[in-house]
C-alpha positions as CSV (number, residue, x, y, z in Angstrom):
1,X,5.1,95.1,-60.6
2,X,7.4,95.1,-56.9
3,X,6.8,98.3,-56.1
4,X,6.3,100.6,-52.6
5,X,4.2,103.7,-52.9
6,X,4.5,106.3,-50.6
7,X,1.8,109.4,-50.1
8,X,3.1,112.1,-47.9
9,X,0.0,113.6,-45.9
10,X,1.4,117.4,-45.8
11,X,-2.3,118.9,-45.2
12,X,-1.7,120.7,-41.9
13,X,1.5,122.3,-43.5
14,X,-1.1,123.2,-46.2
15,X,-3.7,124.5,-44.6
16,X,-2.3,127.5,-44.2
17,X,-2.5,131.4,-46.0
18,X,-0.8,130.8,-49.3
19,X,2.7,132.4,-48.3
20,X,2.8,129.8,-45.2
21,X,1.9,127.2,-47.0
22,X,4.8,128.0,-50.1
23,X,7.9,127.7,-47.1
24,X,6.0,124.7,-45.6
25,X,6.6,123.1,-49.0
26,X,10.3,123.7,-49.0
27,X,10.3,122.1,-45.6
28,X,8.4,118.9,-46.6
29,X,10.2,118.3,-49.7
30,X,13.9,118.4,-47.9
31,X,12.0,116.3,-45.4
32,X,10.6,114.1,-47.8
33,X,14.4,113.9,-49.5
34,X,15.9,112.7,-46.2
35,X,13.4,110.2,-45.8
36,X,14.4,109.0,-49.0
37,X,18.1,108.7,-47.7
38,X,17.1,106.5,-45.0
39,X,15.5,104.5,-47.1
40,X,18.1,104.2,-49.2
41,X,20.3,103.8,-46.6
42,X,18.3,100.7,-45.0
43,X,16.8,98.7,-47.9
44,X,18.1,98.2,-51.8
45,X,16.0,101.4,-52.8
46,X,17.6,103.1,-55.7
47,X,17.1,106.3,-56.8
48,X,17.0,105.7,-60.2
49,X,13.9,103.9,-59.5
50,X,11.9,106.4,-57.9
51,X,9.4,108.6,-58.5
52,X,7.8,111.7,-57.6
53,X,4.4,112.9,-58.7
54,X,3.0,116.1,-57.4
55,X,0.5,118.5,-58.2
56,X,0.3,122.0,-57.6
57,X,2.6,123.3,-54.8
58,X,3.4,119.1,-54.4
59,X,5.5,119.6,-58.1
60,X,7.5,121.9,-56.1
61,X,7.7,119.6,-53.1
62,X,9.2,117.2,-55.4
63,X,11.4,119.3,-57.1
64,X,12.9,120.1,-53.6
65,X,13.2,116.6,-52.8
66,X,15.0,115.9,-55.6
67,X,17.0,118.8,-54.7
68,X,17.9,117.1,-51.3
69,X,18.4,113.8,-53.0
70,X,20.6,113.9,-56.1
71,X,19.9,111.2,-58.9
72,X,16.4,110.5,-58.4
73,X,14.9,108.6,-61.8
74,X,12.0,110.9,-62.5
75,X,9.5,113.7,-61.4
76,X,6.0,114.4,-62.9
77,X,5.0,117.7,-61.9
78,X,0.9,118.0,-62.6
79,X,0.1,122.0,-62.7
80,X,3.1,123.4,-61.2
81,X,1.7,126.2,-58.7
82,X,2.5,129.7,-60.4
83,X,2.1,132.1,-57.5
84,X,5.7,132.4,-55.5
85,X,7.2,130.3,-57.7
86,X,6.9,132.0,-61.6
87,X,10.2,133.5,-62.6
88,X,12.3,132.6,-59.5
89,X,15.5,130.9,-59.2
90,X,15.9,127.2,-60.1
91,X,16.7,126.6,-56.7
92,X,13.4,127.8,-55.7
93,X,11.2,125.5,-57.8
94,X,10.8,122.7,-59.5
95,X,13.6,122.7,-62.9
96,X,15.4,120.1,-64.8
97,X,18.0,119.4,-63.1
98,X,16.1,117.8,-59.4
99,X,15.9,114.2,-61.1
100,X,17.4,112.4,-64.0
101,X,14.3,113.2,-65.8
102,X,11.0,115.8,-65.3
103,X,7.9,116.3,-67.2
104,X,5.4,118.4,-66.5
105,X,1.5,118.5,-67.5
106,X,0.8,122.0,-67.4
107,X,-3.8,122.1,-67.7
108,X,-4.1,125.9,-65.9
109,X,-1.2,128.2,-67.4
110,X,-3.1,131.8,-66.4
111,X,-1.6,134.4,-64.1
112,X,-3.4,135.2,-60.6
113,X,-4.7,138.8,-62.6
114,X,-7.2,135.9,-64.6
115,X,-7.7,134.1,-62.1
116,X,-5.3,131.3,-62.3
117,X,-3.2,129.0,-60.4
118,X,-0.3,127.4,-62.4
119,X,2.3,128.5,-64.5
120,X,3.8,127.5,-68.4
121,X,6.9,128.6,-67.4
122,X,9.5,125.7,-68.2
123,X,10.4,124.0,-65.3
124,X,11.4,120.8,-67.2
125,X,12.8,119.5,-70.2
126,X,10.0,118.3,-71.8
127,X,6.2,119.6,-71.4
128,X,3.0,118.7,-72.0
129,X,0.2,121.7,-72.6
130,X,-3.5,120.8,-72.4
């Protein structure tokens, strides 16, 4: 296929304590949505025909990109992070409504008490459980 991939190197923003690193996400995905304006702005990029993959707190980064850019084609989020993110405002995380269409793969649904990372709260209209 003609395609462009893009990976967004956010690991200082990432590297640090947990809390930091959740508002650094918010920052790169509205980041990462105005890049995607610009590049809509100077090429034939459409935003139907993008999309976003992340994993953990990078599902969320996405979400907030899509957030930023209205219309985008599609967002894979792989293991939604959990922590700072579980039963908060759609506005807040990853949800249905950031691109035209969102799936999850949800592989580590268990709380921080059991020692886990993600979440299977529904952040999409459809979803995968491993």
């Amino acid at each position: 296929e003609d395609l462009n991939v893009f990976v967004v190197d956010w690991g200082r923003g990432a590297k640090d304590i947990y809390t930091k690193s959740v508002q650094n996400a918010r920052v790169v995905g509205r980041e990462l949505g105005m890049f995607v304006q610009f590049l809509m702005k100077e090429t034939i990029a459409l935003y139907n025909m993008m999309h976003f993959i992340g994993h953990s707190l990078g599902a969320h980064i996405s979400g907030f990109a899509g957030e930023t850019t209205p219309g985008i084609g599609r967002i894979t989020g792989l293991d939604p992070a959990g922590p700072e993110f579980r039963n908060t405002d759609p506005a807040c995380r990853l949800d249905p409504t950031d691109a035209l269409f969102v799936d999850n793969i949800h592989t580590d649904g268990e709380t921080l008490a059991t020692l886990g990372f993600g979440t299977l709260q529904a952040v999409c209209i459809y979803t995968v459980l491993f």
